[in-house]
C-alpha positions in Angstrom: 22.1 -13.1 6.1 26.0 -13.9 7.1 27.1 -10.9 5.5 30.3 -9.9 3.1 33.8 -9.9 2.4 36.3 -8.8 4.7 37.2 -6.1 2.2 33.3 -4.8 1.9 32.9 -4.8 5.4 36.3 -2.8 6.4 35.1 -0.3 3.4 31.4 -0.1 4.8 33.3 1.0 8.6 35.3 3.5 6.9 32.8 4.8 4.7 29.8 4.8 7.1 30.9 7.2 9.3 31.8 9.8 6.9 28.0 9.2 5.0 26.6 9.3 8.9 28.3 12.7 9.6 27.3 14.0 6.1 23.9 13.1 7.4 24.5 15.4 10.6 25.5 18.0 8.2 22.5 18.3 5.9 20.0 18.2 8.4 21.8 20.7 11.1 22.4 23.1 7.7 18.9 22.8 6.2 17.8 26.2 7.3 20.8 27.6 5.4 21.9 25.1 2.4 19.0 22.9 0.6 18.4 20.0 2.6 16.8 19.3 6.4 15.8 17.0 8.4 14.3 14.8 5.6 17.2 14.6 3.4 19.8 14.4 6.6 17.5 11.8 8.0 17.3 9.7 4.7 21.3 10.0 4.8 21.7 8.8 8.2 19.3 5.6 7.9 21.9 4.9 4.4 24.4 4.6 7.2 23.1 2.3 9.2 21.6 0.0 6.9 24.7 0.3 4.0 26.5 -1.3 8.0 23.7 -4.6 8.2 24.2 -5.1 4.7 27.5 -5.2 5.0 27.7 -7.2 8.9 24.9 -9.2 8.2 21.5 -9.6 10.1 23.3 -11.9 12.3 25.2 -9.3 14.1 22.7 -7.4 15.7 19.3 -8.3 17.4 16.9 -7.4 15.1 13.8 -7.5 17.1 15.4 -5.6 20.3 17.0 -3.4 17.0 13.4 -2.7 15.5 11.5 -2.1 18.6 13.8 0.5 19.6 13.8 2.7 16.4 10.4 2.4 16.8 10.3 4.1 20.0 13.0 7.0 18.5 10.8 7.5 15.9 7.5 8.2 17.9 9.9 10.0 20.7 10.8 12.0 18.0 7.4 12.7 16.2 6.4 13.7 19.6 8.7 16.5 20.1 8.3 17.9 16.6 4.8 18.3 18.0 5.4 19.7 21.4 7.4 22.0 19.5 4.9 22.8 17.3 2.4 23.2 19.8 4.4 25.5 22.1 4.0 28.2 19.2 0.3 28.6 20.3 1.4 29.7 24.2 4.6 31.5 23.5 4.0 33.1 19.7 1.0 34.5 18.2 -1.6 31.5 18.8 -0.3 30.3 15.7 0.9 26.5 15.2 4.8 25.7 14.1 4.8 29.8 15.2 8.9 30.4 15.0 8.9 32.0 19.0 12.8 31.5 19.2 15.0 35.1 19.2 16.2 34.8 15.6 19.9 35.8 15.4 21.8 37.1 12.1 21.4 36.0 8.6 23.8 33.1 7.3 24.8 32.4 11.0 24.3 28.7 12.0 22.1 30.0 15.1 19.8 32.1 13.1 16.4 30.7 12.4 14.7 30.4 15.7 13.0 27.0 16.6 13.5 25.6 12.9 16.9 24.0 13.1 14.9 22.1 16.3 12.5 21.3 13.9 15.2 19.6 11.6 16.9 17.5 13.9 14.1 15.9 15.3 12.7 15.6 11.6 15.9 14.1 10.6 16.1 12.0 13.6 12.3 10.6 13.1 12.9 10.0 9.1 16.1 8.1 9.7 14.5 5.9 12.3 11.5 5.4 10.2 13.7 4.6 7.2 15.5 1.9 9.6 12.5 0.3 10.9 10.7 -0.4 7.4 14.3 -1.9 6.5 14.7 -4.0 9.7 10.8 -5.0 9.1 11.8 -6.1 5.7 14.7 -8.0 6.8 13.0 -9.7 9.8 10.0 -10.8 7.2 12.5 -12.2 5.0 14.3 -14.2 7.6 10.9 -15.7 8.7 9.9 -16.6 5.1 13.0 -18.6 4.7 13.0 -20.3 7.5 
């Protein structure tokens, strides 16, 4: 995959970074607009792939690309857990217990540990999201060659 015009590819740098902080958005407003980590995280893996469509497979290293979302994404998974698990020792031995002080209503800061849980939702969707596309790029690179 070589990639596209020079036109597509100067539209996909401008517009990726605007759909990649849109991402950011969603998922660090989830606890107070509709949205979260999933729908952030789907947002920011749009980014990133609508770029490799755009560059090509050629630009990056796919298998060095692959193998590190792979490790974001169970780094991630892993801290939605510790999270999770911390509720039992500092809440009311109850898992994904919200232990965090909660601070006003409509504020930003203002749902405890749940805007934690967003992020690293978001940040383990969008890395899954990438690896299945990278997989599917890699096996389709092999199978033509």
């Amino acid at each position: 995959m070589n990639g596209m015009s020079l036109i597509v590819k100067k539209v996909t740098q401008l517009m990726s970074g605007l759909i990649f902080m849109y991402g950011l958005y969603i998922i660090t407003h989830g606890h107070l607009t509709p949205g979260g980590g999933f729908a952030g995280g789907a947002i920011v893996a749009g980014a990133f792939i609508l770029l490799i469509l755009a560059f090509g497979s050629k630009v990056i290293s796919l298998r060095t690309e692959k193998s590190q979302t792979s490790i974001t994404e169970s780094l991630a998974l892993l801290i939605v857990i510790i999270l999770a698990g911390a509720g039992l020792f500092f809440g009311s031995y109850v898992f994904f217990n919200n232990y965090l002080p909660e601070g006003e209503v409509g504020e930003l800061i203002s749902a405890g540990v749940i805007p934690l849980y967003n992020i690293f939702v978001g940040m383990e969707v969008s890395a899954a999201l990438l690896t299945i596309f990278l997989g599917l790029v890699i096996y389709k690179e092999e199978v033509a060659s």
